[in-house]
N, C-alpha and C positions, 0 to 999 in steps of 0.2 A: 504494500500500500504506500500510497507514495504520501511521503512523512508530513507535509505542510497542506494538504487539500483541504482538511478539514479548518483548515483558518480561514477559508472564506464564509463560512460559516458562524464560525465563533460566536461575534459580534453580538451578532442576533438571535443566537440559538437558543438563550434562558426566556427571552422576549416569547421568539414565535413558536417553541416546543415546550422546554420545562415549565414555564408559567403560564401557558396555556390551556384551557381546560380540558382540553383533550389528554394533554398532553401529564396534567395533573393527575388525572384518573387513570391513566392509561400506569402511570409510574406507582400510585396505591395500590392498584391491583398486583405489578409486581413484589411490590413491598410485602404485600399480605404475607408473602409466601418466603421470601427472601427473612424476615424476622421470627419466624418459625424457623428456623434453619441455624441461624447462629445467635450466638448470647454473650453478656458481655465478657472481656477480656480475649475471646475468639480473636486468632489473626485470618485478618481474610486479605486476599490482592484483586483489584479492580481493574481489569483490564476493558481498555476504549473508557475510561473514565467520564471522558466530556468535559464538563465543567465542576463536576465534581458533586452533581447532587447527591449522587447515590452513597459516596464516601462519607459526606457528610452527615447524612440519613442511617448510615452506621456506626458512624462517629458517637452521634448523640446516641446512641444507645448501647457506648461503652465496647463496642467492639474496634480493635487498632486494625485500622485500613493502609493498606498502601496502593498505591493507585499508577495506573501506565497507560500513555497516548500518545499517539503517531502525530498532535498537531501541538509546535508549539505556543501556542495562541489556547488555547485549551487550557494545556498543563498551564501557564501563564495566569490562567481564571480561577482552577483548582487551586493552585498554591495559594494566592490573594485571600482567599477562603477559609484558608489553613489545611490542606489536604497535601500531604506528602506523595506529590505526582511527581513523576518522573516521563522521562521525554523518551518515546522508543513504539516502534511496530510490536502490534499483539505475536508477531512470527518470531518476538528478540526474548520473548519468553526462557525459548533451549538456554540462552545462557543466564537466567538467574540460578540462584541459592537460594533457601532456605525452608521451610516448613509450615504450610495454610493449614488454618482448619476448613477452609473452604475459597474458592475464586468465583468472581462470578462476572458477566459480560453482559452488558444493559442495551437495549432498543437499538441492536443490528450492526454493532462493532465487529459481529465477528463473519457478518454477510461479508467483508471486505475480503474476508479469508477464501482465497480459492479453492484450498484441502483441508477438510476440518481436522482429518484423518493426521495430518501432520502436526498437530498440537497435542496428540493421544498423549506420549511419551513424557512429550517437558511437562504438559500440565500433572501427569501421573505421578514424575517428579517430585513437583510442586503441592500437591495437596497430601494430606498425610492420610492413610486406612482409616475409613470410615467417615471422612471430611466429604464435603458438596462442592460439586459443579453446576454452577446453578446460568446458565444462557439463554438472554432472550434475542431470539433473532425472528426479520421479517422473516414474513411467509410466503410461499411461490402461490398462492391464491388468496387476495384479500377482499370477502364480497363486498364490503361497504367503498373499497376502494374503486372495482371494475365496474358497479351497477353504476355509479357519480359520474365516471368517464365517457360510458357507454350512455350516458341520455347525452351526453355532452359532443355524441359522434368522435370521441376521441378514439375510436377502438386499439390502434396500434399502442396508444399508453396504457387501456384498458390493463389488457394483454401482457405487457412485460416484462412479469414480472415468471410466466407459467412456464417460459422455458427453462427456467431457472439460470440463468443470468439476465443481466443487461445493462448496457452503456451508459456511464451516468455523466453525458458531457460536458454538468455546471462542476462538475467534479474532477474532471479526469479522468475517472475509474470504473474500472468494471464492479459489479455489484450483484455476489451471486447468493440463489435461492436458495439451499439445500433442503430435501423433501426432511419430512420427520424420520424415516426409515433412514436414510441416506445419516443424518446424525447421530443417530443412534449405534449403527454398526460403525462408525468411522471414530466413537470414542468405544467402542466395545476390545478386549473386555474387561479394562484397567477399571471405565466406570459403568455401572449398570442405573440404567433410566428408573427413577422414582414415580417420576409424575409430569405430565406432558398438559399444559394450560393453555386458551386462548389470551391474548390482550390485547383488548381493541376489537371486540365483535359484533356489539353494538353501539360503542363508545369508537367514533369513527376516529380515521388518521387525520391529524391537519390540513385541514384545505378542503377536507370534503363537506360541501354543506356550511350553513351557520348555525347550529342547533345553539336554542339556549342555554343559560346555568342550569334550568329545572328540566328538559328535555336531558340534560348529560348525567345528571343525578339522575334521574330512574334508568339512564340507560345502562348506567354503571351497576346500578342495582341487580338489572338483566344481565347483564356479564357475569356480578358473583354469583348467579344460581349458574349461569351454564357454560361458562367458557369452558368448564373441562371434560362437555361431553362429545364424547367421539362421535368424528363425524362433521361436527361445531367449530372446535377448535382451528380445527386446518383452515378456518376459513376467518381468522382474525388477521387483524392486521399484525400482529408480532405472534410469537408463542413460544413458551418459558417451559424450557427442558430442565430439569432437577434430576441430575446425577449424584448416586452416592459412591465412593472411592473404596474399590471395593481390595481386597486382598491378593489378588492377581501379579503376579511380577510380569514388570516392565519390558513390553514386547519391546524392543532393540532393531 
């Protein structure tokens, strides 16, 4: 990934994503699940950090984060914040050190990753037996996404997203899909899948729509009865893979 894209970005990213109501609800619902998972004193590492909400969302609740991202305009926001980010692609992983109780990679840092299957190892590394893997990445089908584009005659952006790549030219970068199967065996079988969530299934992606404050609260409501039913899920706009570190030595 190419290290400074995401600085065009930056700027406005807390603006039009994390303080966004979409964007609000879409990060509680991973929360729900991400605080269930670790407790305080846990060391956890944040890879694709962003601006550091997530870090600091663990922060407060007593768990020590370390946090790593490919833009330095990012790390730059995380630090300001107080978040001990460090400057580096999710792929510079292989060369850290030391001992997580869990990693986790928030709303499609790791879409950037062309091999997921290439991180089995260092992240295996990295987390300690019995520690989480916890990844939310887009999804190669998002129905609130392709219905919006599709009244809109957009079809070719509709679309996208199912071949599972595609060209993201305000960016640079290629920007791929991986199905849920496709994730699953590609960290198998260092980690085994706990639990597989939508987010964002009725709580649409940015830009889609103006729904109000009181239209996003009960739609968020409908997310926490069903984003995790099969079937449902594939068809959110992200969806949150919960790995547990299992006992398996390190395929090589």
């Amino acid at each position: 990934m190419a290290s400074g894209c995401f600085d065009l970005l930056a700027a406005d990213y807390d603006r039009t994503w994390t303080n966004s109501g979409a964007g609000r609800l879409q990060r509680r619902a991973v929360w729900r699940h991400l605080f269930l998972l670790f407790r305080a004193g846990d060391r956890v590492l944040d890879l694709g950090c962003g601006t550091g909400e997530d870090a600091c969302g663990l922060a407060r609740a007593g768990v020590r984060v370390s946090a790593l991202d490919a833009s330095p305009a990012m790390v730059r926001i995380a630090r300001n914040r107080g978040v001990p980010a460090e400057l580096g692609n999710i792929e510079a992983i292989r060369d850290l050190e030391g001992a997580f109780d869990g990693v986790i990679s928030n709303f499609g840092a790791m879409n950037c990753v062309s091999e997921v299957s290439a991180l089995r190892a260092p992240l295996a590394n990295l987390v300690r037996p019995g520690g989480h893997l916890a990844i939310c990445l887009m999804s190669r089908f998002c129905l609130m996404e392709s219905l919006s584009l599709a009244r809109q005659f957009r079809f070719r952006k509709a679309a996208r997203r199912w071949t599972g790549r595609a060209y993201a030219e305000r960016l640079g970068l290629t920007v791929y899909y991986p199905s849920a199967k496709q994730v699953r065996r590609a960290l198998a079988p260092e980690f085994r899948l706990l639990d597989r969530v939508g987010i964002g299934l009725a709580v649409p992606p940015t830009g889609v729509g103006d729904p109000s404050a009181l239209s996003l609260r009960l739609r968020s409501r409908i997310d926490a009865q069903i984003a995790g039913w099969p079937g449902l899920r594939g068809m959110a706009d992200h969806q949150l893979h919960i790995f547990r570190r299992s006992q398996t030595s390190i395929a090589k």
